[in-house]
TIRO-2110 file (N, C-alpha, C; in Angstrom, 1 decimal):
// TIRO-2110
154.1, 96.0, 166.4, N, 1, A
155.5, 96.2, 166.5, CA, 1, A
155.9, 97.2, 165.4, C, 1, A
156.6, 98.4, 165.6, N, 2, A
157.0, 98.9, 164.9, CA, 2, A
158.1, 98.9, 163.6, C, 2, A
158.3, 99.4, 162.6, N, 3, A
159.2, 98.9, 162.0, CA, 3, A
160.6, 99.0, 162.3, C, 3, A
160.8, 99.9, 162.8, N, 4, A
162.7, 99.8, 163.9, CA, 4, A
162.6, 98.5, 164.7, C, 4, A
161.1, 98.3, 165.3, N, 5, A
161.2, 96.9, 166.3, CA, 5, A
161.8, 95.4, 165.7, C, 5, A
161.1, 95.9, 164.1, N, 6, A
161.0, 94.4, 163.9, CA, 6, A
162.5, 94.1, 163.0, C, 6, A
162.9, 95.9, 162.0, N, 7, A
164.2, 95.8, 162.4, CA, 7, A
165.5, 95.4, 162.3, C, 7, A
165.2, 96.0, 164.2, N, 8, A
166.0, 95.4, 165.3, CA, 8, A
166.4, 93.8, 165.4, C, 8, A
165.0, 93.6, 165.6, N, 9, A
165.1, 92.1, 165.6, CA, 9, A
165.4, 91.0, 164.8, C, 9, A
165.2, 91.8, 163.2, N, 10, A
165.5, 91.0, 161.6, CA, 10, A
167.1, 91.0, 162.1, C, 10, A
167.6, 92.0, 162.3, N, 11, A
169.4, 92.2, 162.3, CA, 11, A
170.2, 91.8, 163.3, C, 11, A
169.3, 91.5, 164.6, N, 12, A
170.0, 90.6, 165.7, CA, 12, A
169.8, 88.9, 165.8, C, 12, A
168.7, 88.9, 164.8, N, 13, A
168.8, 87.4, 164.4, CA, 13, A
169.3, 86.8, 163.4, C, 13, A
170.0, 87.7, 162.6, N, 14, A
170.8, 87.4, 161.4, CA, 14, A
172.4, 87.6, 162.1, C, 14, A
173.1, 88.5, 162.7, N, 15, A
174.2, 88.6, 163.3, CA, 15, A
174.4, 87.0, 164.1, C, 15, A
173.0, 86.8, 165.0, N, 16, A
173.5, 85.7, 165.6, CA, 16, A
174.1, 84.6, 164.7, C, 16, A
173.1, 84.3, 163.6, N, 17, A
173.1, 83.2, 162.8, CA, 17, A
174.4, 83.3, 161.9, C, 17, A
175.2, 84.5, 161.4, N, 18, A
175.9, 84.4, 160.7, CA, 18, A
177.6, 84.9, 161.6, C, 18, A
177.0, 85.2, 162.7, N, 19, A
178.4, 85.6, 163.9, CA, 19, A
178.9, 86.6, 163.4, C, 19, A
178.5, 87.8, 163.5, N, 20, A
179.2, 88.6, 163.3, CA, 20, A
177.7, 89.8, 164.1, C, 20, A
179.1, 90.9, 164.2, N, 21, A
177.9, 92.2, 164.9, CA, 21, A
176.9, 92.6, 164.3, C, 21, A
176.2, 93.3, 165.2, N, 22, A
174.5, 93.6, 164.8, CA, 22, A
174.7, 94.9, 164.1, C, 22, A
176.2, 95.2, 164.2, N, 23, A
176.2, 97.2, 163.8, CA, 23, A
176.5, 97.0, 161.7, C, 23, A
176.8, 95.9, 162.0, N, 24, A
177.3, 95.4, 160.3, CA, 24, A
176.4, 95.1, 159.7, C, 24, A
175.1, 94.9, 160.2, N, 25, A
173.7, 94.8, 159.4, CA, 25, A
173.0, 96.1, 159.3, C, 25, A
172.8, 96.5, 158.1, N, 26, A
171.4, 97.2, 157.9, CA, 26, A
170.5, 97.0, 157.0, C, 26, A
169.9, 97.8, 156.5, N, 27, A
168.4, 97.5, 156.1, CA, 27, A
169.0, 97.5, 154.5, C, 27, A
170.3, 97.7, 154.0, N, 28, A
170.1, 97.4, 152.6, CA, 28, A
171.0, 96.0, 152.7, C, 28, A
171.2, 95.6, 153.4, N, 29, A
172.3, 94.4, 153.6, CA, 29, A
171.5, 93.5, 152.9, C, 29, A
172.5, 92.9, 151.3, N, 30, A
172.0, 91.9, 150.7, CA, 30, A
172.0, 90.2, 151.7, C, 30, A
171.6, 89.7, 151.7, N, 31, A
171.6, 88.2, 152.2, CA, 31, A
172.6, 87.6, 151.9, C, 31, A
172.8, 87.2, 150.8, N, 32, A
173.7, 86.1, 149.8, CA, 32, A
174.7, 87.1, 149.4, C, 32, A
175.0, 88.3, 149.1, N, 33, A
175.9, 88.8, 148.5, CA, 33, A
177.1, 89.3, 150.0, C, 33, A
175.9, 90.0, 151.4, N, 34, A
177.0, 90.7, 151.7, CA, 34, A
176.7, 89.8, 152.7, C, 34, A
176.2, 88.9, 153.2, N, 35, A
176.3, 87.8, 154.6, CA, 35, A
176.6, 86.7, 154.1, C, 35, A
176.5, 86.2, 153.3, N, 36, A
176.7, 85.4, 152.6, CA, 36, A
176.3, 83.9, 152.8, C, 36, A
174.8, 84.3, 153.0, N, 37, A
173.4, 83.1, 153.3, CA, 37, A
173.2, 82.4, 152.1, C, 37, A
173.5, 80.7, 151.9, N, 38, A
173.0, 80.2, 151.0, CA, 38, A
171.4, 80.0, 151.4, C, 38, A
171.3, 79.2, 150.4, N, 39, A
169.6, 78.8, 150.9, CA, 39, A
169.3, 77.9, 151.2, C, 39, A
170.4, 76.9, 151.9, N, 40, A
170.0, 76.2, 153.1, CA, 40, A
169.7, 77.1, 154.7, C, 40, A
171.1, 78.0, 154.3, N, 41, A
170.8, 79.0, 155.7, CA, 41, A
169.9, 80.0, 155.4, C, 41, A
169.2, 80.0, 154.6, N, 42, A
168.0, 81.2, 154.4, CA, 42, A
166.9, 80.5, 154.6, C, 42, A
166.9, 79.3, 154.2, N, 43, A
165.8, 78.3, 154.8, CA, 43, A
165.7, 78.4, 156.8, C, 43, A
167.0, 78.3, 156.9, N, 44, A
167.2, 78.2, 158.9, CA, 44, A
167.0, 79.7, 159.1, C, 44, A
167.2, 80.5, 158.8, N, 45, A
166.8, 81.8, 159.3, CA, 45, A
165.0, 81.9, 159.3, C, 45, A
164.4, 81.8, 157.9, N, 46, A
163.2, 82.0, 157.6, CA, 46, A
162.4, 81.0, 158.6, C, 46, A
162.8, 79.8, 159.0, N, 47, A
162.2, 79.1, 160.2, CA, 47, A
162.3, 79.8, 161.6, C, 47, A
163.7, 80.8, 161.4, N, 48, A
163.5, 81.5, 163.0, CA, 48, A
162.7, 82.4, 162.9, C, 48, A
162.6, 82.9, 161.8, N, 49, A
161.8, 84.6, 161.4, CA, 49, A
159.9, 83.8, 162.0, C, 49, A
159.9, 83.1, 161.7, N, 50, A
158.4, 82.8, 161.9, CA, 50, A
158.4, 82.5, 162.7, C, 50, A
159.2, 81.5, 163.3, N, 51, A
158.9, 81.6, 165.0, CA, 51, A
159.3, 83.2, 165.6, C, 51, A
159.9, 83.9, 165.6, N, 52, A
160.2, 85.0, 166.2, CA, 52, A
158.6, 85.7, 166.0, C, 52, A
158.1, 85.5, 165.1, N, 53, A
157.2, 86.7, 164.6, CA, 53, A
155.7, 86.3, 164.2, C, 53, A
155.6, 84.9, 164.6, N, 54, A
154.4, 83.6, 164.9, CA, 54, A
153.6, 83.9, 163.6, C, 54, A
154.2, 83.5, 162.5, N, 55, A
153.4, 83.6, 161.3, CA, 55, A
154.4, 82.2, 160.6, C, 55, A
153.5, 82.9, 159.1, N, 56, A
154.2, 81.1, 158.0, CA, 56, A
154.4, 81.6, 157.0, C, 56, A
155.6, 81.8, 155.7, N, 57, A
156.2, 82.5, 155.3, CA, 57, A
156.1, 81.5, 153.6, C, 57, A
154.9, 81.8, 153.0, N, 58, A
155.4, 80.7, 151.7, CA, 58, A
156.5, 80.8, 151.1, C, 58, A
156.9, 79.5, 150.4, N, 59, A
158.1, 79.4, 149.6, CA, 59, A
158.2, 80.5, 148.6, C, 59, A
156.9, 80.5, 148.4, N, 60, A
157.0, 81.8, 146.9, CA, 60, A
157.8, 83.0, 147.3, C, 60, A
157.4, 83.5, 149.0, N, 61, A
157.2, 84.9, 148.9, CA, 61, A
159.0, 84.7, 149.4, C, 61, A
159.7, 83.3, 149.9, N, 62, A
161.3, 83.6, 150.3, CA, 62, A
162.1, 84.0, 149.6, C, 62, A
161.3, 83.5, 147.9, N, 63, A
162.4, 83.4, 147.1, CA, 63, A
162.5, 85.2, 146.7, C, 63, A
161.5, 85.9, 147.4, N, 64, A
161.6, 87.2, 146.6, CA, 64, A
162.4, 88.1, 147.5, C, 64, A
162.5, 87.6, 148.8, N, 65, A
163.7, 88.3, 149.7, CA, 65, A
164.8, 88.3, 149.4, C, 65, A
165.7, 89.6, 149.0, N, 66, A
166.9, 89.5, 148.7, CA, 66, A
167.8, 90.3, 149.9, C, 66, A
167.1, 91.0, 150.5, N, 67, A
167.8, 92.2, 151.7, CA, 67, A
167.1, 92.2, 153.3, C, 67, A
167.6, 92.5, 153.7, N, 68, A
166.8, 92.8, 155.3, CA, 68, A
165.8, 93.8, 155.4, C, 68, A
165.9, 95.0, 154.3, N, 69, A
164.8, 95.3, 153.9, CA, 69, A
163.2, 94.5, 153.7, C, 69, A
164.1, 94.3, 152.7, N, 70, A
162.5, 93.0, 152.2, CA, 70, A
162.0, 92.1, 153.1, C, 70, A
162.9, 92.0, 154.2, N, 71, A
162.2, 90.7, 155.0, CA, 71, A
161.9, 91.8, 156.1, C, 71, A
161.8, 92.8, 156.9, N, 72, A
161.4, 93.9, 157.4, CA, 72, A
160.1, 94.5, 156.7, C, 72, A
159.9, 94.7, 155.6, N, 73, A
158.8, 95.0, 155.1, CA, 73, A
157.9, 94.0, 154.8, C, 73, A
157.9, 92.8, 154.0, N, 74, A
157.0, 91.6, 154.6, CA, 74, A
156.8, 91.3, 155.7, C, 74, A
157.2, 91.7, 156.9, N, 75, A
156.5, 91.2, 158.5, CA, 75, A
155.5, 92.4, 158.6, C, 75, A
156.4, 94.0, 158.4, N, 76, A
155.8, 95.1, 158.6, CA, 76, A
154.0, 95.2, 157.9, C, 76, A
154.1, 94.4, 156.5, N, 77, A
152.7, 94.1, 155.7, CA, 77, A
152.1, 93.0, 156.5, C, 77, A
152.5, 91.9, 156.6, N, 78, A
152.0, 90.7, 157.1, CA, 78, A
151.2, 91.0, 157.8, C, 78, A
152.0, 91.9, 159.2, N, 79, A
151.2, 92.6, 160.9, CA, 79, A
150.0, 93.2, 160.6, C, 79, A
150.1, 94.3, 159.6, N, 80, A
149.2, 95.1, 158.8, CA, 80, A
147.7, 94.0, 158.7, C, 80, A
148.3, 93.7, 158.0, N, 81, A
146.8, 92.3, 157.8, CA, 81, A
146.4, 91.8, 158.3, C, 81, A
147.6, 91.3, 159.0, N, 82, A
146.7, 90.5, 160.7, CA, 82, A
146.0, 91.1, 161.3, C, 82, A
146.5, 92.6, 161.7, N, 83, A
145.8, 93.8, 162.5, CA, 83, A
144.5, 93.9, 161.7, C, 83, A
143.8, 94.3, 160.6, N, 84, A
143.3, 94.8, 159.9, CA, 84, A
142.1, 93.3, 159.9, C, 84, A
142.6, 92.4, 159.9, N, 85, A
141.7, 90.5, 159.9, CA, 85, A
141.0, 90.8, 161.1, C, 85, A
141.7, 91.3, 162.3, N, 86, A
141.4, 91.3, 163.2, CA, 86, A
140.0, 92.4, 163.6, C, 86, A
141.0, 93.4, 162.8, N, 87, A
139.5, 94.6, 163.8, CA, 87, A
138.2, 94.4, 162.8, C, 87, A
138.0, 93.3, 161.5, N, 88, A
137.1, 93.3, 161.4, CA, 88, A
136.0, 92.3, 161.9, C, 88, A
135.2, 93.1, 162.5, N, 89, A
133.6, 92.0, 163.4, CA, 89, A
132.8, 91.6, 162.4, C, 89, A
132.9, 90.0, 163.1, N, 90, A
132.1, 88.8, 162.6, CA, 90, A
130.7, 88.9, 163.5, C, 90, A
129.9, 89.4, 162.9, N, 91, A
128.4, 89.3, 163.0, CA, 91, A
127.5, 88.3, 162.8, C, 91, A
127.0, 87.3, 163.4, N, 92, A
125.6, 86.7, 162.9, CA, 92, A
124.8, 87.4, 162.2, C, 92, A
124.2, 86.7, 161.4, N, 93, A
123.2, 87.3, 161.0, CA, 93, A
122.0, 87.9, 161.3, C, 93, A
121.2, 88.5, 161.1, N, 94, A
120.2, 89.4, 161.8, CA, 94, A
119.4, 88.9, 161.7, C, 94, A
117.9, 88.6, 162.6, N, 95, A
117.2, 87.2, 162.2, CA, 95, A
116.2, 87.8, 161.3, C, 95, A
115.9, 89.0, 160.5, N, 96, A
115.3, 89.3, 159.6, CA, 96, A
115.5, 89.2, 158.3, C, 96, A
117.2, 89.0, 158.3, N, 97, A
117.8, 87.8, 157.1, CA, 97, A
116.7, 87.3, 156.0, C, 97, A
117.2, 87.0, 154.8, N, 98, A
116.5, 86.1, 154.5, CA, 98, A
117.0, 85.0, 154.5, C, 98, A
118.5, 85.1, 154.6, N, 99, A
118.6, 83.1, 155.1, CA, 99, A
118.7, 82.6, 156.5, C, 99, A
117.9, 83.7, 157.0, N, 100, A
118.0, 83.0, 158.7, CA, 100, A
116.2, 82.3, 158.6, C, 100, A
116.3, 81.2, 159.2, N, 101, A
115.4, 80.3, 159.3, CA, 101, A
114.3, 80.8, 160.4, C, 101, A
112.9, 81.2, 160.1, N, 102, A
111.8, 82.0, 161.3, CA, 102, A
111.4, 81.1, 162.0, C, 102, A
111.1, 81.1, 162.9, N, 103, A
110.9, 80.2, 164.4, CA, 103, A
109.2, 79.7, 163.8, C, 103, A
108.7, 79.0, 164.3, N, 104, A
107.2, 78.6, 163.9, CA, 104, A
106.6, 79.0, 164.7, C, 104, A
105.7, 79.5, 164.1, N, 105, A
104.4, 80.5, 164.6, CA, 105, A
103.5, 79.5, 165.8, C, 105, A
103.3, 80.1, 167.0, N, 106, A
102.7, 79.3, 168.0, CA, 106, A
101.5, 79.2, 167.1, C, 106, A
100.8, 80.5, 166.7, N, 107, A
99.5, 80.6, 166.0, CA, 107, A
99.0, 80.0, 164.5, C, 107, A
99.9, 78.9, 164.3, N, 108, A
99.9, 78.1, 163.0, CA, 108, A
98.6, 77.7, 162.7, C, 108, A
97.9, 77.7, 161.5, N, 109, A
96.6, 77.7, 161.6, CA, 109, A
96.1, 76.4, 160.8, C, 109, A
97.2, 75.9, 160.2, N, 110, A
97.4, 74.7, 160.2, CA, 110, A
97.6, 73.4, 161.0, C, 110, A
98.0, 73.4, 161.9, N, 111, A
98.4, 72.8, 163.4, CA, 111, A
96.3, 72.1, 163.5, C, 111, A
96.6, 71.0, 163.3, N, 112, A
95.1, 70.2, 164.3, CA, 112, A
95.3, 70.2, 165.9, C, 112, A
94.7, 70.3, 166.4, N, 113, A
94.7, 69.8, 168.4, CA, 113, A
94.4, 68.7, 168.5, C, 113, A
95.6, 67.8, 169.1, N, 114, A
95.3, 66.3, 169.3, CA, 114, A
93.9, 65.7, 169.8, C, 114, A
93.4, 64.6, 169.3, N, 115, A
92.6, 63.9, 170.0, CA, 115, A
92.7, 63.5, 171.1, C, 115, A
END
């Protein structure tokens, strides 16, 4: 998702929540100062933002959102990492390993032949 995508979507889920138009939000729009989100309703928003955007948002990182910027740029990073988790390939190990365990030798020279 691009950053206009996500935005888009930071600013039309905040209009809904706080009733008012989507054209009155932008990207330096304080939270508390110019919408005027306490942090019960920054709590209810940050529950929609994760569902909107299927991730989990620690308490640490809410308290550092002050603007629609900031919460646009944490998803924009978040994605990044996910994307990046993603394209890297999980390999088994190569059975030349040395902690891969070697099959036993049919030719064990140890091995007696039953009676």
């Amino acid at each position: 998702m691009t950053n206009e995508a996500v935005s888009q979507t930071i600013r039309e889920l905040l209009a809904r929540k706080m009733s008012i138009d989507v054209s009155k939000i932008n990207g330096e729009t304080r939270l508390n100062e110019d919408l005027g989100l306490d942090s019960f309703g920054g709590v209810e928003v940050m529950f929609e933002i994760e569902e909107a955007f299927n991730l989990k948002i620690p308490d640490s990182d809410i308290e550092q959102v002050r603007t629609v910027n900031d919460i646009v740029n944490y998803i924009v990073e978040w994605q990044k990492k996910a994307a990046d988790a993603a394209a890297v390939p999980t390999t088994p190990p190569l059975a030349s390993s040395p902690d891969t365990p070697k099959p036993a030798s049919s030719d064990d020279s140890d091995v007696k032949p039953a009676s």
